[in-house]
VOPAGU-2260 file (C-alpha; in pm, 1 decimal, decimal comma):
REM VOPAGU-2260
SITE   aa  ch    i         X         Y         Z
SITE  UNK   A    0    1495,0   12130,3   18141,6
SITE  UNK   A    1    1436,6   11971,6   17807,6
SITE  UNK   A    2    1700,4   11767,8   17614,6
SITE  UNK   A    3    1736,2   12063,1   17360,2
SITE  UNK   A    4    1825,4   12286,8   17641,4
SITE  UNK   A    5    2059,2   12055,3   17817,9
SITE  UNK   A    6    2242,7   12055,7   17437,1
SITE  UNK   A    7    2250,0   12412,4   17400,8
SITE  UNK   A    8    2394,0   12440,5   17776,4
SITE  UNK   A    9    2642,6   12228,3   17717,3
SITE  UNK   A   10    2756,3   12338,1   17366,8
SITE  UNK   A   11    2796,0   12688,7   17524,2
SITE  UNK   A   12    3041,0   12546,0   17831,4
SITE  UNK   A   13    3246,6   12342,8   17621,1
SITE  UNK   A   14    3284,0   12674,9   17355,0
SITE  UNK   A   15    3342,9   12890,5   17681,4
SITE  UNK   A   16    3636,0   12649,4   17771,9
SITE  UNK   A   17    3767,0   12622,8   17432,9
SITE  UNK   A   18    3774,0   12980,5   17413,8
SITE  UNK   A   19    3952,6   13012,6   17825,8
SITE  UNK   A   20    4207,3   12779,1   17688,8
SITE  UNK   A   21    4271,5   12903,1   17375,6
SITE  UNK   A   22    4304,4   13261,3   17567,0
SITE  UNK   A   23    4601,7   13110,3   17804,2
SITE  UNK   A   24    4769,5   12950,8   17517,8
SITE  UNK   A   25    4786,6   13271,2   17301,9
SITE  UNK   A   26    4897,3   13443,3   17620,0
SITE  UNK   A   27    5192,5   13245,4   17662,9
SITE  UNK   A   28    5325,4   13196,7   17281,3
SITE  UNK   A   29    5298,2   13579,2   17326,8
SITE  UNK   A   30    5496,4   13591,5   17655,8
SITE  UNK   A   31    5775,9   13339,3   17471,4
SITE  UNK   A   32    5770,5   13571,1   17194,1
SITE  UNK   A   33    5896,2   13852,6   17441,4
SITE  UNK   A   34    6155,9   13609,4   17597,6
SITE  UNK   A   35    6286,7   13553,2   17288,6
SITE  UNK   A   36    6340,6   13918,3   17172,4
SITE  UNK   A   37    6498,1   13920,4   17537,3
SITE  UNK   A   38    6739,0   13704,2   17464,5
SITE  UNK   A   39    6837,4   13855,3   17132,0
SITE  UNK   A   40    6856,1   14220,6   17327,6
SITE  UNK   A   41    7113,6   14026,5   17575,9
SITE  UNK   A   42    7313,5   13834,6   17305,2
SITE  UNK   A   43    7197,9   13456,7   17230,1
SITE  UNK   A   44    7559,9   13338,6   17135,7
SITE  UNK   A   45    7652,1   13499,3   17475,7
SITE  UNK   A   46    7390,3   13327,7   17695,2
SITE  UNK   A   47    7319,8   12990,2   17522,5
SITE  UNK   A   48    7635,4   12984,0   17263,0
SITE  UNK   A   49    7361,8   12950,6   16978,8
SITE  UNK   A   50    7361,2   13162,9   16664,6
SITE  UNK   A   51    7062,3   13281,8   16686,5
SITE  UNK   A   52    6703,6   13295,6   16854,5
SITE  UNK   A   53    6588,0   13111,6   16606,1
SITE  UNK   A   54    6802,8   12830,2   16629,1
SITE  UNK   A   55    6747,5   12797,9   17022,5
SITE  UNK   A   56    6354,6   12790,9   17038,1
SITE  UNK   A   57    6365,2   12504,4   16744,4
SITE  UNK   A   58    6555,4   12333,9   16970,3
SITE  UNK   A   59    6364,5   12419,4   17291,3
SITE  UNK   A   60    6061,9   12380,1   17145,3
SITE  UNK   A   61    6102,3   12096,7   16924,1
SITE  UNK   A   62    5944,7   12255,7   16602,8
SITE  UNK   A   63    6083,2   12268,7   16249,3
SITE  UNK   A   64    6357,7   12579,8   16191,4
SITE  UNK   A   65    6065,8   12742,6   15978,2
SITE  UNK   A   66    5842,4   12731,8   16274,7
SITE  UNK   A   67    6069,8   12893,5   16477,6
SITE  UNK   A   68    6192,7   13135,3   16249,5
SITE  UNK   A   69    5825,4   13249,1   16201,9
SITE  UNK   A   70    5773,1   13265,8   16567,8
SITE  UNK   A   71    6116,0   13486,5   16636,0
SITE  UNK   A   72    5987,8   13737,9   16353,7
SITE  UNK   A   73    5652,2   13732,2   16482,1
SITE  UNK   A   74    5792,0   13871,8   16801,0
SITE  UNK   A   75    5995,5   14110,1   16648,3
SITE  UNK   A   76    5723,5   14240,5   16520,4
SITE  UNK   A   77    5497,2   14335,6   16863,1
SITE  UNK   A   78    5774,6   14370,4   17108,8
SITE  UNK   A   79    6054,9   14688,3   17121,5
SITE  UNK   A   80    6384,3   14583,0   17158,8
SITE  UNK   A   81    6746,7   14645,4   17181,0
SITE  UNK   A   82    7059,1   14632,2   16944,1
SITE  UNK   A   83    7380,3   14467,3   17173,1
SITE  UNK   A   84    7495,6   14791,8   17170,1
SITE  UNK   A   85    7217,3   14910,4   17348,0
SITE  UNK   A   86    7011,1   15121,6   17082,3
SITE  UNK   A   87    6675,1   15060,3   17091,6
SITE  UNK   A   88    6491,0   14815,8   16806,6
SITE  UNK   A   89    6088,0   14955,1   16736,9
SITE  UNK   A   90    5856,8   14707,8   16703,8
SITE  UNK   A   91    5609,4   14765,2   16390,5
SITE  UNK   A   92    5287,0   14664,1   16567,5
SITE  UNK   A   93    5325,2   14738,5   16942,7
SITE  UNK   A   94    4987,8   14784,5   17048,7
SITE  UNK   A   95    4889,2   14422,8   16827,6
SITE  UNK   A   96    5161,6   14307,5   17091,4
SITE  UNK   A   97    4990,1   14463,3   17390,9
SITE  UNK   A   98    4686,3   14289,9   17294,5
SITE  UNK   A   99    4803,4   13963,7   17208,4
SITE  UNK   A  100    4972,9   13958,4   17566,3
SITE  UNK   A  101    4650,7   13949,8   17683,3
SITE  UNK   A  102    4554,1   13619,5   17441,6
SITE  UNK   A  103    4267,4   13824,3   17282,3
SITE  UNK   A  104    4479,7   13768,7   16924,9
SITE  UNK   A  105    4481,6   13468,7   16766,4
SITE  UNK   A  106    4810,2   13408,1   16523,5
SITE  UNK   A  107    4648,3   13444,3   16192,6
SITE  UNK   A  108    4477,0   13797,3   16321,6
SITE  UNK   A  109    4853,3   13899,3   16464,4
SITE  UNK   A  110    4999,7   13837,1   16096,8
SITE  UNK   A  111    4742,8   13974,1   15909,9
SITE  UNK   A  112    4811,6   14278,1   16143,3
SITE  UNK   A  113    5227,1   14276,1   16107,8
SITE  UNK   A  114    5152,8   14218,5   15742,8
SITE  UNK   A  115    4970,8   14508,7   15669,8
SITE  UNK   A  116    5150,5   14716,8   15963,6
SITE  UNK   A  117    5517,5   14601,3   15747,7
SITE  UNK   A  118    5373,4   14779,8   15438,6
SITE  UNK   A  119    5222,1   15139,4   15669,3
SITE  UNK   A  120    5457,9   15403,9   15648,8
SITE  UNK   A  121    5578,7   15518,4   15996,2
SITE  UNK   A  122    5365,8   15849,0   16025,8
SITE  UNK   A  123    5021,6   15660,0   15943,5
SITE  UNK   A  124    5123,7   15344,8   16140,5
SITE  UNK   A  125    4967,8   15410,9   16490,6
SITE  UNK   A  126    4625,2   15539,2   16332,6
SITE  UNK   A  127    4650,4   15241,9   16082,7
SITE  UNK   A  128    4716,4   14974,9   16373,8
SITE  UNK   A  129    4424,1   15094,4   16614,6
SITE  UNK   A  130    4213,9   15067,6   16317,2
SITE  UNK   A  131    4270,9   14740,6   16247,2
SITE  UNK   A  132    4252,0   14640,1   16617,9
SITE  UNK   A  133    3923,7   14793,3   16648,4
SITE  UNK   A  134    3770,9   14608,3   16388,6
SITE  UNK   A  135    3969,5   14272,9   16510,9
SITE  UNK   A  136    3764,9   14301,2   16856,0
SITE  UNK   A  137    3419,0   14150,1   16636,3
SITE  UNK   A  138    3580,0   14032,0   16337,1
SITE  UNK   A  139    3766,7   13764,9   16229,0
SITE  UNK   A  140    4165,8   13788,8   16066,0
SITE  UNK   A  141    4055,9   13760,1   15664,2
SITE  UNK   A  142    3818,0   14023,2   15729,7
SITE  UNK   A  143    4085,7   14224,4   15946,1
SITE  UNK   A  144    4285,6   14149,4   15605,6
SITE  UNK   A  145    4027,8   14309,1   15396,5
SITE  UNK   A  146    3996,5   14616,9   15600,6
SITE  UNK   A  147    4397,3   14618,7   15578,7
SITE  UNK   A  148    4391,2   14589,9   15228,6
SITE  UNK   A  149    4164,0   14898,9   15200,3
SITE  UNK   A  150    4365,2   15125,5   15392,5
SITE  UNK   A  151    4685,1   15053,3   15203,8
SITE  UNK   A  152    4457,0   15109,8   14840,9
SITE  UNK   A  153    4389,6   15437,8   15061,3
SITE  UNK   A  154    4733,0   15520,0   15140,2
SITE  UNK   A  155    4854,2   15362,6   14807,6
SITE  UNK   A  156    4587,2   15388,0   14552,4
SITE  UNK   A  157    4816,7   15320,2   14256,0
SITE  UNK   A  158    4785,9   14966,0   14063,7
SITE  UNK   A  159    4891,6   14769,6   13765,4
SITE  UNK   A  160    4725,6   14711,6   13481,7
SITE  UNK   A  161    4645,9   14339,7   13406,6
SITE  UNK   A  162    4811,2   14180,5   13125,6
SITE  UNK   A  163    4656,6   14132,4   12767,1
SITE  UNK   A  164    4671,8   13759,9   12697,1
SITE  UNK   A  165    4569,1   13671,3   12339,9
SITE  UNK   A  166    4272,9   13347,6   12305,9
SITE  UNK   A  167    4338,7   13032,9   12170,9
SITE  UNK   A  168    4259,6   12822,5   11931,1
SITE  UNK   A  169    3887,4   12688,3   12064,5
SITE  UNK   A  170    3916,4   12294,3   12101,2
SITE  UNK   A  171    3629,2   12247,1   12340,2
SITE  UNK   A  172    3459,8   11890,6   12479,0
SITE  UNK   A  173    3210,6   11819,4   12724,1
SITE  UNK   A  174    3006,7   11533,0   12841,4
SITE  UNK   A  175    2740,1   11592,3   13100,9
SITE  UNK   A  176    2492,1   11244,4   13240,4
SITE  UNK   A  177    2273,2   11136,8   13501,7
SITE  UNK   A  178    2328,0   10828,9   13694,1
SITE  UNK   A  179    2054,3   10617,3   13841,9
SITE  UNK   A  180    2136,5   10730,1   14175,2
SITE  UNK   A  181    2074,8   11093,4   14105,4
SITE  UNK   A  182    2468,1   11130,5   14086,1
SITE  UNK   A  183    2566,3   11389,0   13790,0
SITE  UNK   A  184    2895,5   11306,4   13623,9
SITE  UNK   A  185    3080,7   11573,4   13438,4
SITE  UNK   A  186    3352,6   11492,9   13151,6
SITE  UNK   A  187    3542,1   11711,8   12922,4
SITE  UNK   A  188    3855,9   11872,7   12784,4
SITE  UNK   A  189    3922,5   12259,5   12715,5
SITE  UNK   A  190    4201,7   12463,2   12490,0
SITE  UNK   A  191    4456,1   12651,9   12731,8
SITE  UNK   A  192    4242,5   12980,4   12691,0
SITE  UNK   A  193    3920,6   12821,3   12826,4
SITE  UNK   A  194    4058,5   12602,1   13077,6
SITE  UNK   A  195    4239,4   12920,1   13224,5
SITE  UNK   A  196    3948,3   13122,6   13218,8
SITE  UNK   A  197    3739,1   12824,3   13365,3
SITE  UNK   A  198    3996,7   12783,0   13673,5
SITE  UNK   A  199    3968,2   13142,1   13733,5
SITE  UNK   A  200    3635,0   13177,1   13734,3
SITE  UNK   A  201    3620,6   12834,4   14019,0
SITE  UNK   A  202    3976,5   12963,9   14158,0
SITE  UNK   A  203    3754,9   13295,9   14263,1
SITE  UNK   A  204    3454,4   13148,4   14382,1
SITE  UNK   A  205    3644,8   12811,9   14562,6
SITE  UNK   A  206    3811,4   13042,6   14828,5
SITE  UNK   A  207    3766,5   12969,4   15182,0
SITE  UNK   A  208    3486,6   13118,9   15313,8
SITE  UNK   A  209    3568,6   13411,9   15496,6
SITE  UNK   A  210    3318,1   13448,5   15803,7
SITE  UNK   A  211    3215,4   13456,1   16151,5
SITE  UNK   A  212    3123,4   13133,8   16195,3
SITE  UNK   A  213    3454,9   12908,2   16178,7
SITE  UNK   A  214    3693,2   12786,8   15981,9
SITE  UNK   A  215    3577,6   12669,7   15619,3
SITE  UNK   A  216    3629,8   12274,9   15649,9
SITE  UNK   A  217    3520,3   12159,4   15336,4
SITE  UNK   A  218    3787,4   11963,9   15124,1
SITE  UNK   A  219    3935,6   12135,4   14811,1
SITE  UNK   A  220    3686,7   11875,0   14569,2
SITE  UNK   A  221    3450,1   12034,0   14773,3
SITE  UNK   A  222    3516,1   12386,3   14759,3
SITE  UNK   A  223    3538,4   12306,9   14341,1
SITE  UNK   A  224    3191,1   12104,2   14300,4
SITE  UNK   A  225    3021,0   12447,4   14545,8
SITE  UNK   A  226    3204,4   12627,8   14302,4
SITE  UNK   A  227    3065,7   12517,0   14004,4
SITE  UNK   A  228    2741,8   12512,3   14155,1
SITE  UNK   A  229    2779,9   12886,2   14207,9
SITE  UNK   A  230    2922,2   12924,3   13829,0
SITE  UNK   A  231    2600,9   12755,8   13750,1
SITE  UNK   A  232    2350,6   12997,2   13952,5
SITE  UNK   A  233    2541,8   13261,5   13806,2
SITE  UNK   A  234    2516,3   13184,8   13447,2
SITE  UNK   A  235    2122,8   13120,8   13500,1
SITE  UNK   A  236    2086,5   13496,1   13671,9
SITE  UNK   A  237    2212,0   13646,2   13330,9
SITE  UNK   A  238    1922,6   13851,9   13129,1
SITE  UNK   A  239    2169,4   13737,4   12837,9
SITE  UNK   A  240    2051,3   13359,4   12820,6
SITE  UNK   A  241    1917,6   13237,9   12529,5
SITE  UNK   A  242    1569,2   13116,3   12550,8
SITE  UNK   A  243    1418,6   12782,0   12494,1
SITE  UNK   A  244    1056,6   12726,9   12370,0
SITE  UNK   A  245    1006,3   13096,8   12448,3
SITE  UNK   A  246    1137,6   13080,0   12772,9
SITE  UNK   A  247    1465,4   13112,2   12974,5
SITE  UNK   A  248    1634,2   12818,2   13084,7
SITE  UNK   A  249    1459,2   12666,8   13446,0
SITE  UNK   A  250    1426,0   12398,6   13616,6
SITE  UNK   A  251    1024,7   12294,3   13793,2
SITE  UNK   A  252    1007,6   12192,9   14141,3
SITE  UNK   A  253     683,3   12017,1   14290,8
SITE  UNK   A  254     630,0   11994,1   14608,8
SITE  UNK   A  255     340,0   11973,0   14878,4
SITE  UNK   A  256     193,5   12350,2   15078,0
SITE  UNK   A  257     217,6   12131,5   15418,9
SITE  UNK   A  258     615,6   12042,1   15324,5
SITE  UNK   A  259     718,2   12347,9   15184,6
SITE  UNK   A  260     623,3   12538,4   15552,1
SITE  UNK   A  261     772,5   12240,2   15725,3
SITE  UNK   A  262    1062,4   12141,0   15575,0
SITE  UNK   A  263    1004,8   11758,0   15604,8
SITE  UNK   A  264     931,9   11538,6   15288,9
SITE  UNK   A  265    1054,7   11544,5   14942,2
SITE  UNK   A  266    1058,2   11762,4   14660,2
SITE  UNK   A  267    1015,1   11651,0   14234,9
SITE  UNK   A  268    1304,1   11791,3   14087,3
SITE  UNK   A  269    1301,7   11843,9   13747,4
SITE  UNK   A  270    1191,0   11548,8   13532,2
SITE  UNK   A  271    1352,8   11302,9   13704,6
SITE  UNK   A  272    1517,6   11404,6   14052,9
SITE  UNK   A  273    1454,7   11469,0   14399,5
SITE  UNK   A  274    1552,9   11637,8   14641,4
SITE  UNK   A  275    1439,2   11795,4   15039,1
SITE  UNK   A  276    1158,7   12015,6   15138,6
SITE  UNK   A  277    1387,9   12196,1   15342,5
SITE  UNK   A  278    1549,2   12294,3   15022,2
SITE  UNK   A  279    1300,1   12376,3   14842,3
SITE  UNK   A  280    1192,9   12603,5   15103,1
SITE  UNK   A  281    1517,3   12761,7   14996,5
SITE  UNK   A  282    1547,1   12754,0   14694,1
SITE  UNK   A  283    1117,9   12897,5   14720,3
SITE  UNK   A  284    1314,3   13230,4   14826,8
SITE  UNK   A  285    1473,0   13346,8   14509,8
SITE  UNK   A  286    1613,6   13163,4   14263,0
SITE  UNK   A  287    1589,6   12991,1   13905,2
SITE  UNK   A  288    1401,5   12679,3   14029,6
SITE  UNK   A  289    1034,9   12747,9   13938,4
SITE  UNK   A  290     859,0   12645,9   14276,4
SITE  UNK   A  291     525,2   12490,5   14184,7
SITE  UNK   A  292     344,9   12436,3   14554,6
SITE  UNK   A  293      87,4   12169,7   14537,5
SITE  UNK   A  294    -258,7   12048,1   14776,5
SITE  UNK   A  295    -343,9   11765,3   14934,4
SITE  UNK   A  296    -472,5   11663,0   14639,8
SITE  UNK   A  297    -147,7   11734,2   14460,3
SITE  UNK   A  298    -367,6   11998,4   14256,5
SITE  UNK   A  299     -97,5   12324,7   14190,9
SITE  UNK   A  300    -161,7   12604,5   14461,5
SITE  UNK   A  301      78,2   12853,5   14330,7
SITE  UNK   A  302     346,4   12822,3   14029,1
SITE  UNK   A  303     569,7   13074,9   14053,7
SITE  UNK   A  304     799,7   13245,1   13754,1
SITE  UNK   A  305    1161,7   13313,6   13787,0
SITE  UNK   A  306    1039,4   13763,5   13859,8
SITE  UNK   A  307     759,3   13709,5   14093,5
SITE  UNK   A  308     909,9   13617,1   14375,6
SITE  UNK   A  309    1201,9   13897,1   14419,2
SITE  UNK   A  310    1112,8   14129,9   14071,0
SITE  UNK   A  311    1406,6   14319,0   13900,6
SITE  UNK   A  312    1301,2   14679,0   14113,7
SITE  UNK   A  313    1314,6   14471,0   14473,7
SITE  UNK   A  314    1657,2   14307,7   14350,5
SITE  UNK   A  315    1811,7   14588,0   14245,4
SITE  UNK   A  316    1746,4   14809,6   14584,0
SITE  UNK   A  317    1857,7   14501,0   14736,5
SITE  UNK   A  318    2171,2   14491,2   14555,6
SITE  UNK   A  319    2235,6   14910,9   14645,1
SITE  UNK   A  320    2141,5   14855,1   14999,4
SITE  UNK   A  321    2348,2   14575,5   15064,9
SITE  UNK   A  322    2678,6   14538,0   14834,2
SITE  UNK   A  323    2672,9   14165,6   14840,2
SITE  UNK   A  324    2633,8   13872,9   15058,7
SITE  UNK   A  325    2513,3   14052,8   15396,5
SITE  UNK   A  326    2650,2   13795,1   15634,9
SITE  UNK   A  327    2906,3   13883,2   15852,0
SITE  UNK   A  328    3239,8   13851,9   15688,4
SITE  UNK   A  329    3109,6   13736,5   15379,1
SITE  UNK   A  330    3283,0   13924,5   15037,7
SITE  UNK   A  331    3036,5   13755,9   14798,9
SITE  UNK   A  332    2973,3   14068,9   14535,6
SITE  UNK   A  333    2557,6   14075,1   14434,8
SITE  UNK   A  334    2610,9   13865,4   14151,4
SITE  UNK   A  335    2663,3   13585,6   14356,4
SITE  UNK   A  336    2373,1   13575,5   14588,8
SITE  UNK   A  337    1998,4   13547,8   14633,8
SITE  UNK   A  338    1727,6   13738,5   14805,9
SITE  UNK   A  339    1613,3   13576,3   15097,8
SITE  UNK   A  340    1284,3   13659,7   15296,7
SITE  UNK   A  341    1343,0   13712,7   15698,4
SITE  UNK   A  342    1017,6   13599,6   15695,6
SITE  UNK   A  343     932,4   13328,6   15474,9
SITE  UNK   A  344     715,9   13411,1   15261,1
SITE  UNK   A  345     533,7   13033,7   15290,4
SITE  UNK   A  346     443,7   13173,8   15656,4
SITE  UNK   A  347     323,8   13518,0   15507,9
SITE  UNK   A  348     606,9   13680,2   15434,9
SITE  UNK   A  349     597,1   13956,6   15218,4
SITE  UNK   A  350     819,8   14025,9   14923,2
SITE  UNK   A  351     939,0   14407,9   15009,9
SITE  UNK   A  352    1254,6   14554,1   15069,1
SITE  UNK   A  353    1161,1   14557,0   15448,7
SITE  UNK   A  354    1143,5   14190,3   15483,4
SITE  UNK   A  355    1468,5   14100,8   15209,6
SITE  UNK   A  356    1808,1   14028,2   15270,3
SITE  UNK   A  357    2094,6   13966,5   14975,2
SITE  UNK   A  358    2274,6   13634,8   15067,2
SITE  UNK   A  359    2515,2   13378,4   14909,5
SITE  UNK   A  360    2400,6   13042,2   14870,1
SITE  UNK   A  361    2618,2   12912,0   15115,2
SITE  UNK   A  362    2473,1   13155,3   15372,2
SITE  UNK   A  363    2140,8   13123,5   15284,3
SITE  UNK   A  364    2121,2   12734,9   15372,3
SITE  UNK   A  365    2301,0   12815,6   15670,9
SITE  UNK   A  366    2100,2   13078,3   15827,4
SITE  UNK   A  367    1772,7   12784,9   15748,9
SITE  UNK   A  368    1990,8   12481,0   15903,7
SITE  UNK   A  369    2135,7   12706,6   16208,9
SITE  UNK   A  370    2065,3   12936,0   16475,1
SITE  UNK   A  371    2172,3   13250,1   16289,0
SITE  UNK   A  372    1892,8   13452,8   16249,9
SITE  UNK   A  373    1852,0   13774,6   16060,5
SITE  UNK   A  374    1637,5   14067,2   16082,7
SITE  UNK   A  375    1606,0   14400,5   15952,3
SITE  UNK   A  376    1749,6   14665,2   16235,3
SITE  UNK   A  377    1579,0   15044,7   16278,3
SITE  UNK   A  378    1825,6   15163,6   16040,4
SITE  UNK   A  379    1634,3   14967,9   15765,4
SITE  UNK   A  380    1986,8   14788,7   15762,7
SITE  UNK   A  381    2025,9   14357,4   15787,7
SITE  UNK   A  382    2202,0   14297,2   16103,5
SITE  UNK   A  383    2255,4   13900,8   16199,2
SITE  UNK   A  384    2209,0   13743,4   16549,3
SITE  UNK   A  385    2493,0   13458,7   16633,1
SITE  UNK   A  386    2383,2   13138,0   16799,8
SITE  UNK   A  387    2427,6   13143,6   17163,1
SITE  UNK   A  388    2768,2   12888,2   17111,0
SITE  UNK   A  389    2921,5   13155,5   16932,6
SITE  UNK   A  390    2799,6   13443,5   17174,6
SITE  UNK   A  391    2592,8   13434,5   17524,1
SITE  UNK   A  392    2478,0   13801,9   17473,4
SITE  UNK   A  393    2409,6   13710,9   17070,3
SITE  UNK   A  394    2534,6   14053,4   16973,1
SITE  UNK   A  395    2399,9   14196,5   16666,3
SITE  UNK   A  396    2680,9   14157,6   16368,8
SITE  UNK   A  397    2671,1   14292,4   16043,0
SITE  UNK   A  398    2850,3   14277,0   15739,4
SITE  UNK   A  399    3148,4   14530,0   15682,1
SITE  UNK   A  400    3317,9   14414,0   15366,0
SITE  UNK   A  401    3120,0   14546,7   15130,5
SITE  UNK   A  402    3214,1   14894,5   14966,5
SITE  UNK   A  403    2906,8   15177,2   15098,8
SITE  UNK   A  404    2761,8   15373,9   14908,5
SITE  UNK   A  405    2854,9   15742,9   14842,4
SITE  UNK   A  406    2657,3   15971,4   14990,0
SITE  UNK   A  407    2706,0   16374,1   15034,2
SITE  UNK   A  408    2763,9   16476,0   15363,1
């Protein structure tokens, strides 16, 4: 067995014992929730001569009252109980209750659940909760949440309208230079109305990423620079942008046939910069880098234009086919992604609908730096296949977020 293998074996036995564990410890803060409601049936004052449930766990458990108090509500919540006088106490989510007594639930997905169960009236709440547990059995809790939020917009469709705020007074500054190390520093100052519409914009696209693979780690300076990065792409995909010389605004990357289908080496950036083959083999896909692929003897090979590589017709069928980012879990509207080739079209990939998927830019480097891989199912539909840490049986998974199409029945 090669080293790679050995890796891979191991990576999936230490996930399978993370994921054992993690199944026993969300059995028993389950099983302690039930104690506790217990307790309250049979009168805490009466058996421990504390005021409340509450009150006991923080000290039996040594957390902060808040802690407790969220864990006593929790339980509330999935198990029926009792009044002292004997009448019996529903619980708002007691199937969410039979399943996290079997640690399948982790405590973000049993929230999410008891949020949106709170907020269900009574007659839809059983059809509302197996729902949500349905989905929660290959999903994770913000997409649960998003699912939640639909069937309350269902059940609830009334909104409000936003308010009208009137602009400012423009008083706008910005400085934008290049270091020698390739570092870009960024300096300015906004009026209120700009600087609010700026932290909206980054506010929106700075969320935690909401997929599949894990919780989003990156710092919040991190989340903001990705963010702006994404404000960036976004701006540059508008048909609105005023030219220059003629043209819309790009930027040129060089780089060598043999390190574009390999990924190793380095890529001319621009006038000045650098950066990867690897992405440049991304950014080759779709995007408003102008990929110029060069020889051995650096003569140009192929210089692509900003429409050849995914033209307006391809984009927009990708864009009705599928909503948005198609990762799993991913909410990322059209606007915000790129077409990617399942099959790269540097290793003869052709640019069709049948060999395109809509993704994020996030996603998209993933799915080249990981073992996700995507493919297009008999359906004519993207469906993604995890990397064996994640699943042994690498279970197709698609993305459900994104609002289908109407069609007539």
């Amino acid at each position: 067995m090669d080293s790679d293998a050995v890796m891979r074996a191991d990576a999936v036995a230490l996930a399978d014992r993370i994921s054992a564990l993690l199944t026993v410890v969300r059995s028993a803060e389950a099983e302690i929730g039930s104690l506790l409601v217990e307790i309250e049936s049979r009168g805490v004052m009466e058996l421990f001569g504390y005021r409340s449930a509450a009150r006991l766990f923080e000290h039996l458990a040594d957390v902060p009252k808040a802690a407790a108090e969220s864990v006593v509500k929790r339980a509330r919540a999935l198990t029926p109980g009792r009044n002292l006088d004997g009448s019996p106490v529903a619980a708002v989510a007691p199937a969410t209750g039979a399943a996290a007594s079997d640690g399948r639930l982790s405590t973000p997905m049993i929230d999410t659940i008891v949020g949106v169960m709170t907020q269900v009236p009574p007659e839809h709440r059983d059809e509302a909760e197996q729902h949500l547990l349905t989905f929660a059995e290959d999903a994770g809790h913000k997409q649960v949440a998003a699912l939640g939020a639909r069937i309350l917009a269902h059940l609830d469709p009334d909104g409000q309208a936003p308010d009208e705020v009137e602009p400012a007074t423009p008083n706008r500054e910005l400085s934008l230079r290049r270091k020698r190390t390739g570092v870009w520093e960024l300096q300015g100052r906004f009026d209120d109305e700009t600087g609010t519409r700026a932290s909206a914009l980054l506010d929106s696209l700075a969320q935690r990423r909401t997929t599949d693979e894990g919780p989003d780690v990156r710092s919040p300076q991190e989340r903001y620079g990705d963010a702006f990065s994404d404000a960036i792409d976004l701006a540059l995909n508008t048909p609105d942008l005023p030219m220059q010389a003629g043209e819309r605004a790009h930027v040129m990357v060089a780089v060598s046939l043999e390190d574009l289908k390999s990924g190793v080496g380095r890529a001319i950036l621009g006038d000045t910069g650098t950066m990867s083959a690897a992405e440049a083999r991304i950014h080759a896909c779709d995007c408003m880098l102008i990929p110029a692929v060069l020889g051995t003897k650096s003569e140009p090979l192929d210089l692509g234009h900003q429409r050849r590589l995914v033209p307006p017709g391809i984009r927009r069928a990708l864009y009705l086919r599928d909503r948005g980012c198609a990762f799993p879990g991913c909410h990322r509207p059209p606007r915000h992604c790129q077409g990617h080739h399942v099959r790269h079209w540097a290793d003869g990939g052709s640019t069709e609908l049948g060999n395109m998927v809509l993704m994020c830019a996030h996603h998209h480097r993933l799915l080249h730096r990981s073992g996700w891989q995507v493919r297009i199912a008999a359906d004519g539909l993207p469906e993604f296949l995890p990397p064996v840490f994640l699943d042994k049986r690498r279970k197709p998974r698609r993305n459900n977020l994104h609002q289908p199409l109407p069609f007539a029945a």
